[in-house]
C-alpha positions in Angstrom: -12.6 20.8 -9.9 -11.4 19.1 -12.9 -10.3 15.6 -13.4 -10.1 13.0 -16.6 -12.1 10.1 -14.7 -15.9 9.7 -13.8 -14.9 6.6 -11.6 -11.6 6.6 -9.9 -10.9 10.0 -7.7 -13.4 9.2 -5.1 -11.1 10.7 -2.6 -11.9 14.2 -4.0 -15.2 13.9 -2.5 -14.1 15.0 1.3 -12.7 17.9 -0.5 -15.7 19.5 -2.2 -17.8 18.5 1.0 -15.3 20.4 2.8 -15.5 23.7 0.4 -19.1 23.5 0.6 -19.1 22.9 4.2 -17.3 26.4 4.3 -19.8 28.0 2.2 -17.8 27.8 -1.2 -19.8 27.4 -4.5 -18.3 24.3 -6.1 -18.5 22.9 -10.0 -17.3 19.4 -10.9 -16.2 18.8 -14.5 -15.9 15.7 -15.6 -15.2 13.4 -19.1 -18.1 13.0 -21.1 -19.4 9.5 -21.2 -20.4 6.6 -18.8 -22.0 7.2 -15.6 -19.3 6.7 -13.3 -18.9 6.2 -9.1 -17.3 9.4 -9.1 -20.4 10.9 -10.8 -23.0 9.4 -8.5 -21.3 10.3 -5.4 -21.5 14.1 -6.4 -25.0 13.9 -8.5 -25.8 12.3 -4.6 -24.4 15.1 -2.5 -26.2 17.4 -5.2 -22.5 18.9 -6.6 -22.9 20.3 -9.7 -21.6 18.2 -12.8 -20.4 19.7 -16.3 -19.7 17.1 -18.9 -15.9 18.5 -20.2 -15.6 19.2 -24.2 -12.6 17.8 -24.2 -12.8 13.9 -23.4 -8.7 14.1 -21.9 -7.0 12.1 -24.8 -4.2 13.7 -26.3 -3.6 12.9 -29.5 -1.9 14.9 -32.5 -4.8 15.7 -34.1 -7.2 18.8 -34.8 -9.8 17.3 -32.6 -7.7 17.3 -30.1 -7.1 21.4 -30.2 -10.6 21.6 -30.9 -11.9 20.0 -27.5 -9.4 22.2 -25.9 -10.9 25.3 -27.3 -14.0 23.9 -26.2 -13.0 23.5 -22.8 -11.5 26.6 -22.5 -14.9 28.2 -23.5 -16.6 26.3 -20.8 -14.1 27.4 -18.3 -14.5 31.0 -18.9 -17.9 30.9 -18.7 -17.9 29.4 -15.3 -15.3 32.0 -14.6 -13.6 30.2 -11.5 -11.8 31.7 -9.3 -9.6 28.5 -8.5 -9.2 25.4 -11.0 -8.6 22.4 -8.6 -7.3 19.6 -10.9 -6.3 15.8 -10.2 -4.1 13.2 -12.8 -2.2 14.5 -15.5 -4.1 14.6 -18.2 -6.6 16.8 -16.6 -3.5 18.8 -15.4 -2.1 19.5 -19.1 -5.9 20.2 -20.4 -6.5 22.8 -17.6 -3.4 24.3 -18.0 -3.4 24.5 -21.7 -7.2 25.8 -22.2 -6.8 28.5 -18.8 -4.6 30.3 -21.0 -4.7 33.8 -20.2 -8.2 33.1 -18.0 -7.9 35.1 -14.9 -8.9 31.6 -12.7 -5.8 30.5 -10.0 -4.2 26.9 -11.0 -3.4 24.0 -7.9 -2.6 20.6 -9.1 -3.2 17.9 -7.0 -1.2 15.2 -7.5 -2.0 11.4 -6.3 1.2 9.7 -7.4 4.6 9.8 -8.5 4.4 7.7 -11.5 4.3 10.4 -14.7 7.1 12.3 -12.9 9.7 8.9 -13.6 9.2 9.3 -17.0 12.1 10.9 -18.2 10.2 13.0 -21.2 7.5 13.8 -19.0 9.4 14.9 -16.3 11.4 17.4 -18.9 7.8 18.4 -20.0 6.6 19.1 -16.6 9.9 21.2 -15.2 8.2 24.0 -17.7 4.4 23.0 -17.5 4.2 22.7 -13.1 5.4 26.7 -13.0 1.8 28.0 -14.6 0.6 26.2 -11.6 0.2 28.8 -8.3 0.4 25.8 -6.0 1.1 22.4 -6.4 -0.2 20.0 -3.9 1.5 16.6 -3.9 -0.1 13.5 -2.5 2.8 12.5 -0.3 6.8 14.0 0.6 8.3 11.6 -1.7 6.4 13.4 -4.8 6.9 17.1 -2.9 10.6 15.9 -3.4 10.2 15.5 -6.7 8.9 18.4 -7.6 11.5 20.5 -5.8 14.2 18.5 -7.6 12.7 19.9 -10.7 12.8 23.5 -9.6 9.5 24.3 -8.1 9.8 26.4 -5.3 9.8 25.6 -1.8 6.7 28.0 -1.2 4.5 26.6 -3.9 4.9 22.7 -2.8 2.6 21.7 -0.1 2.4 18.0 0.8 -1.0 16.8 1.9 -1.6 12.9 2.3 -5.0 11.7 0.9 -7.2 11.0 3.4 -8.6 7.8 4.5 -11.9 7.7 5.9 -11.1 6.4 10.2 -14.9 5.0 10.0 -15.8 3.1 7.0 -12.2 1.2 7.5 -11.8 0.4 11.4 -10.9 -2.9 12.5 -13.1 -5.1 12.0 -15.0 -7.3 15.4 -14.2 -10.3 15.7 -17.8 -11.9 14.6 -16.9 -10.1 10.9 -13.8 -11.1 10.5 -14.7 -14.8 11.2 -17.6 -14.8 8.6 -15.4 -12.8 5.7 -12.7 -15.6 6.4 -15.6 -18.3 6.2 -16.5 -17.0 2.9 -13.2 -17.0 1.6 -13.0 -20.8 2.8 -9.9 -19.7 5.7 -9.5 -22.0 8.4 -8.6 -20.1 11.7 -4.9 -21.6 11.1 -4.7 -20.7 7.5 -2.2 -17.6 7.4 -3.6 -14.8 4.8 -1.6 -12.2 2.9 -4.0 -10.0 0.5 -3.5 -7.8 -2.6 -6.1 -5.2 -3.2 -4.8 -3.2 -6.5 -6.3 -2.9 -9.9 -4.4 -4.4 -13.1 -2.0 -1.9 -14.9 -0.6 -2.5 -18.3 2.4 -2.6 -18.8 4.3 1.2 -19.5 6.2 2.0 -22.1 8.1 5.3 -21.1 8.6 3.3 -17.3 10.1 0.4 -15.5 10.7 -1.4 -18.4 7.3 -2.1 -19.6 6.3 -3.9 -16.8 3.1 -3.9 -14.6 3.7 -0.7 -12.2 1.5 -2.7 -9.5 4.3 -6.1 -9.3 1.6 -8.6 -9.4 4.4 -10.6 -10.4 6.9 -10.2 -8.2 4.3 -11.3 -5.4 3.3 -14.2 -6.8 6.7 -15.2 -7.6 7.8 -14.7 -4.1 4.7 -16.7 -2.6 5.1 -19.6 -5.3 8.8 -19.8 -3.1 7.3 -18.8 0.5 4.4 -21.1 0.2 6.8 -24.5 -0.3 7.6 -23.8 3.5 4.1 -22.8 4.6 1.5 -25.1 2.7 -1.2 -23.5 5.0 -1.5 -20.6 3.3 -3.6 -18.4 1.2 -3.0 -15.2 -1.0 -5.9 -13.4 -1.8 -5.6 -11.0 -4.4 -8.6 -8.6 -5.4 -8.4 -6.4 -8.7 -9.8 -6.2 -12.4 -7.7 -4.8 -14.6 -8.0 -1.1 -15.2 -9.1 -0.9 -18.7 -9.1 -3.7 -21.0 -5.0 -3.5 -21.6 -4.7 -4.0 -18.0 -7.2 -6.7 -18.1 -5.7 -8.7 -21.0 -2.5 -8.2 -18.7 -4.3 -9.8 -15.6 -5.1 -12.9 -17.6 -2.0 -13.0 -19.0 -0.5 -13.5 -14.9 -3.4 -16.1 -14.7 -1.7 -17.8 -17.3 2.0 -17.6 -16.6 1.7 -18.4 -13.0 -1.2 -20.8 -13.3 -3.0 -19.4 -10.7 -6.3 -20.8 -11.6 -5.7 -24.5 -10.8 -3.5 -23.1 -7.7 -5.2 -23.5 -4.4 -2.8 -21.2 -2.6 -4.1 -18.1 -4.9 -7.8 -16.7 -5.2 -7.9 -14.0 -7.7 -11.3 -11.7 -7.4 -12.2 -9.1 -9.7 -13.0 -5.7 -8.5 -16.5 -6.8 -7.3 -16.1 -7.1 -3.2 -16.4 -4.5 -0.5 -12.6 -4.2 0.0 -13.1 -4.5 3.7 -14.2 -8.0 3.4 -10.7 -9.0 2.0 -9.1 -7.2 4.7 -11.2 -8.5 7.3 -10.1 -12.0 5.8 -6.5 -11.2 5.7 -3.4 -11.2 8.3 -1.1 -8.9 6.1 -1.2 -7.0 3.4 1.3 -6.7 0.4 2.0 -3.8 -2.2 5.3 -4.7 -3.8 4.4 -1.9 -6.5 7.3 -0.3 -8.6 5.8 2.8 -8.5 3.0 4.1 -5.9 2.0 7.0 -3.8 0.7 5.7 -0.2 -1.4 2.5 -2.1 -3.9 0.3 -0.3 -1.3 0.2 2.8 -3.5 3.0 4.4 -6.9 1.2 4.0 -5.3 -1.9 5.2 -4.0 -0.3 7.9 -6.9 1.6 9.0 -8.5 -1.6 9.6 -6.0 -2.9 11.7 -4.0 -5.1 9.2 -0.2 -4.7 9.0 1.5 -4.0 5.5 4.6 -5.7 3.8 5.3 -2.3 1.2 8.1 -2.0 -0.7 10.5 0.8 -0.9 8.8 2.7 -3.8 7.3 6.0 -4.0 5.8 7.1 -1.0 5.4 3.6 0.1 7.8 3.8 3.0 5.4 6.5 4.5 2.9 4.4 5.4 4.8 1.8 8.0 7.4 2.2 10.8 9.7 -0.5 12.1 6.7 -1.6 14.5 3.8 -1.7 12.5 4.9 -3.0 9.1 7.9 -4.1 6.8 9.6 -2.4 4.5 11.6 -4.4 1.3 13.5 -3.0 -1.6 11.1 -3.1 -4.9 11.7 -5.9 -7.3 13.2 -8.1 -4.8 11.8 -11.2 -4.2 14.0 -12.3 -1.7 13.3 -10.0 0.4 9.8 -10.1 -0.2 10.0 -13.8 0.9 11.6 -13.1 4.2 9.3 -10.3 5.2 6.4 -13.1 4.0 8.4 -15.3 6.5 8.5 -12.9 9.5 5.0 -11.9 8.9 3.8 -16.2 9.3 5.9 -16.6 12.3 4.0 -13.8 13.9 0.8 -15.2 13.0 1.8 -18.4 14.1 2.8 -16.7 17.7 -0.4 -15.0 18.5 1.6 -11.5 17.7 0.8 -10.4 14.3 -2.4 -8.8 15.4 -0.6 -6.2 17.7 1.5 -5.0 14.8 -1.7 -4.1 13.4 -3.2 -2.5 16.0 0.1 -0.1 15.7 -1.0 0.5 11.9 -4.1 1.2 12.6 -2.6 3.7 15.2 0.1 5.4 12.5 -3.1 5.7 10.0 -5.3 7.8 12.3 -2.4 10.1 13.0 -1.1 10.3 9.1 -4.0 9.8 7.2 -7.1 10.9 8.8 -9.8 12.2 5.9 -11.0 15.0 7.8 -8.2 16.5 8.5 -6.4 16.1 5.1 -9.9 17.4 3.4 -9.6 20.6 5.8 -5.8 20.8 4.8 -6.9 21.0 1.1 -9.4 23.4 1.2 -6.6 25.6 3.6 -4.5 25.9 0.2 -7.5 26.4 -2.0 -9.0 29.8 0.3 -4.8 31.2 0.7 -4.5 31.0 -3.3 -7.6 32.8 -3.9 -6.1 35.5 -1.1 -3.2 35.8 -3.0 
């Protein structure tokens, strides 16, 4: 398994248990560098870790070939018989250094986002066919990689999995002590954020943030003038330090730290503690695969999504909203319907149907199992 982060990419983990569970010898590689969440968890279940060569930057320079000469050395002597890899970088370095190795190629892919890039997607119509299989995160990116002239028979849509345990609702003695800590009176209606920062893209949507911090708090700046007791919670570092600089940037522009309506955490909480805390949860993102909807969800909180990516997978007319991306106004009225529920004693029941859709979509067993199906057929040929 290959992939360009030692952090992010936790949801590989079911997968390798899985393989293993089935009796399959598996081999993480990973970037060199920091000692990442993603490293632990494996260096816990006692996975096998190999620092890459090649540190995923691609840069036109003869380093660049030279870690990917590197990496292909490694890879033949590991002598695979499938490379598994995640995020495009670590897709273009595998395919690149597996050159004429014998090893089968699946791509995993967790979002959309590189494929509404224009160039990139060009690049990729070519790249995706040294791929056997290509398994996209959700049917919206399965489309797109049809529409691009993959075949049929080597797209296979598997959701990522969400883990039914770790998020289940929460009682009613927790969510009453994570609201106390956020300061939440029992009538204070809560709508929650949980993404990291993104900085701006170049090649996409303009060069704005792919996450649309800002079109949320420009829609609750307008819904909150109507409901004063109210309180948006959002919870996310930036990424890296562009996306950081980014994140104070929105503190600045929408003065969120001298407004009592917004709290702004960094990626230090237990995510379940903000949705414990929170009545709904928003992901106006521009671009996105299924997002923090299914987490939300899974714990028993509805989801205001917008119409991006596979967003629209993730709620049903009965357990959620769905509003076109980059619209505020809608966004406000959804923010609207959602308080008037909350206000009648009803909101809870929509998320008791979420928490309903995500067992039956998103389940992490099953999706892990699913995974590993595709992984033994390719080996069978």
């Amino acid at each position: 398994m290959i992939i360009k982060t030692d952090d992010g990419g936790r949801w590989t983990v079911p997968q390798l248990d899985e393989l293993r569970r089935r009796g399959h010898e598996v081999v993480a590689v990973l970037p060199p560098g920091s000692e990442g969440q993603l490293r632990k968890a494996l260096h816990d279940r006692g996975i096998d870790v190999v620092q890459s060569a090649f540190d995923f930057r691609f840069r036109p320079t003869p380093a660049t070939a030279a870690g990917l000469l590197r990496l292909r050395e490694q890879l033949r002597a590991l002598d695979p018989d499938v490379l598994h890899y995640h995020l495009y970088a670590s897709a273009l370095a595998a395919r690149i250094a597996s050159l004429g190795l014998p090893a089968r190629r699946v791509h995993m892919v967790p979002g959309p986002l590189f494929l509404e890039s224009p160039l990139i997607r060009t690049v990729e119509r070519v790249l995706c066919r040294r791929d056997e299989v290509v398994i996209s995160g959700s049917e919206h990116t399965a489309t797109l990689y049809r529409a691009i002239g993959m075949p049929d028979s080597r797209v296979v849509p598997i959701h990522y999995g969400t883990d039914m345990e770790h998020f289940s609702p929460p009682s009613d003695a927790y969510r009453a002590a994570c609201r106390a800590a956020f300061g939440l009176r029992d009538t204070t209606f809560t709508a929650c954020m949980v993404a990291y920062v993104y900085p701006p893209k170049r090649l996409t949507h303009r060069g704005r943030g792919i996450k649309g911090h800002d079109i949320l708090l420009t829609a609750w700046r307008r819904f909150r003038r109507d409901a004063p007791d109210s309180r948006l919670i959002l919870l996310g570092g930036g990424f890296d330090a562009a996306g950081e600089t980014y994140r104070r940037q929105l503190i600045s522009r929408f003065g969120v730290a001298k407004d009592p309506g917004v709290d702004w955490q960094e990626s230090t909480l237990d995510v379940r503690d903000c949705y414990a805390a929170a009545d709904v949860s928003v992901s106006p993102s521009l671009s996105e695969n299924h997002g923090a909807a299914r987490e939300a969800g899974a714990m028993g909180v509805p989801s205001i999504v917008s119409d991006a990516g596979a967003l629209p997978e993730t709620v049903d007319p009965a357990s959620g909203w769905l509003v076109p991306r980059d619209d505020v106004d809608a966004l406000v009225a959804a923010l609207h319907e959602a308080h008037a529920e909350f206000r009648a004693g009803t909101l809870r029941r929509r998320g008791a149907l979420s928490r309903e859709l995500m067992v039956a979509r998103f389940a992490e067993g099953p999706a892990a199992s699913a995974v590993a199906d595709v992984l033994e057929r390719v080996v069978r040929g």
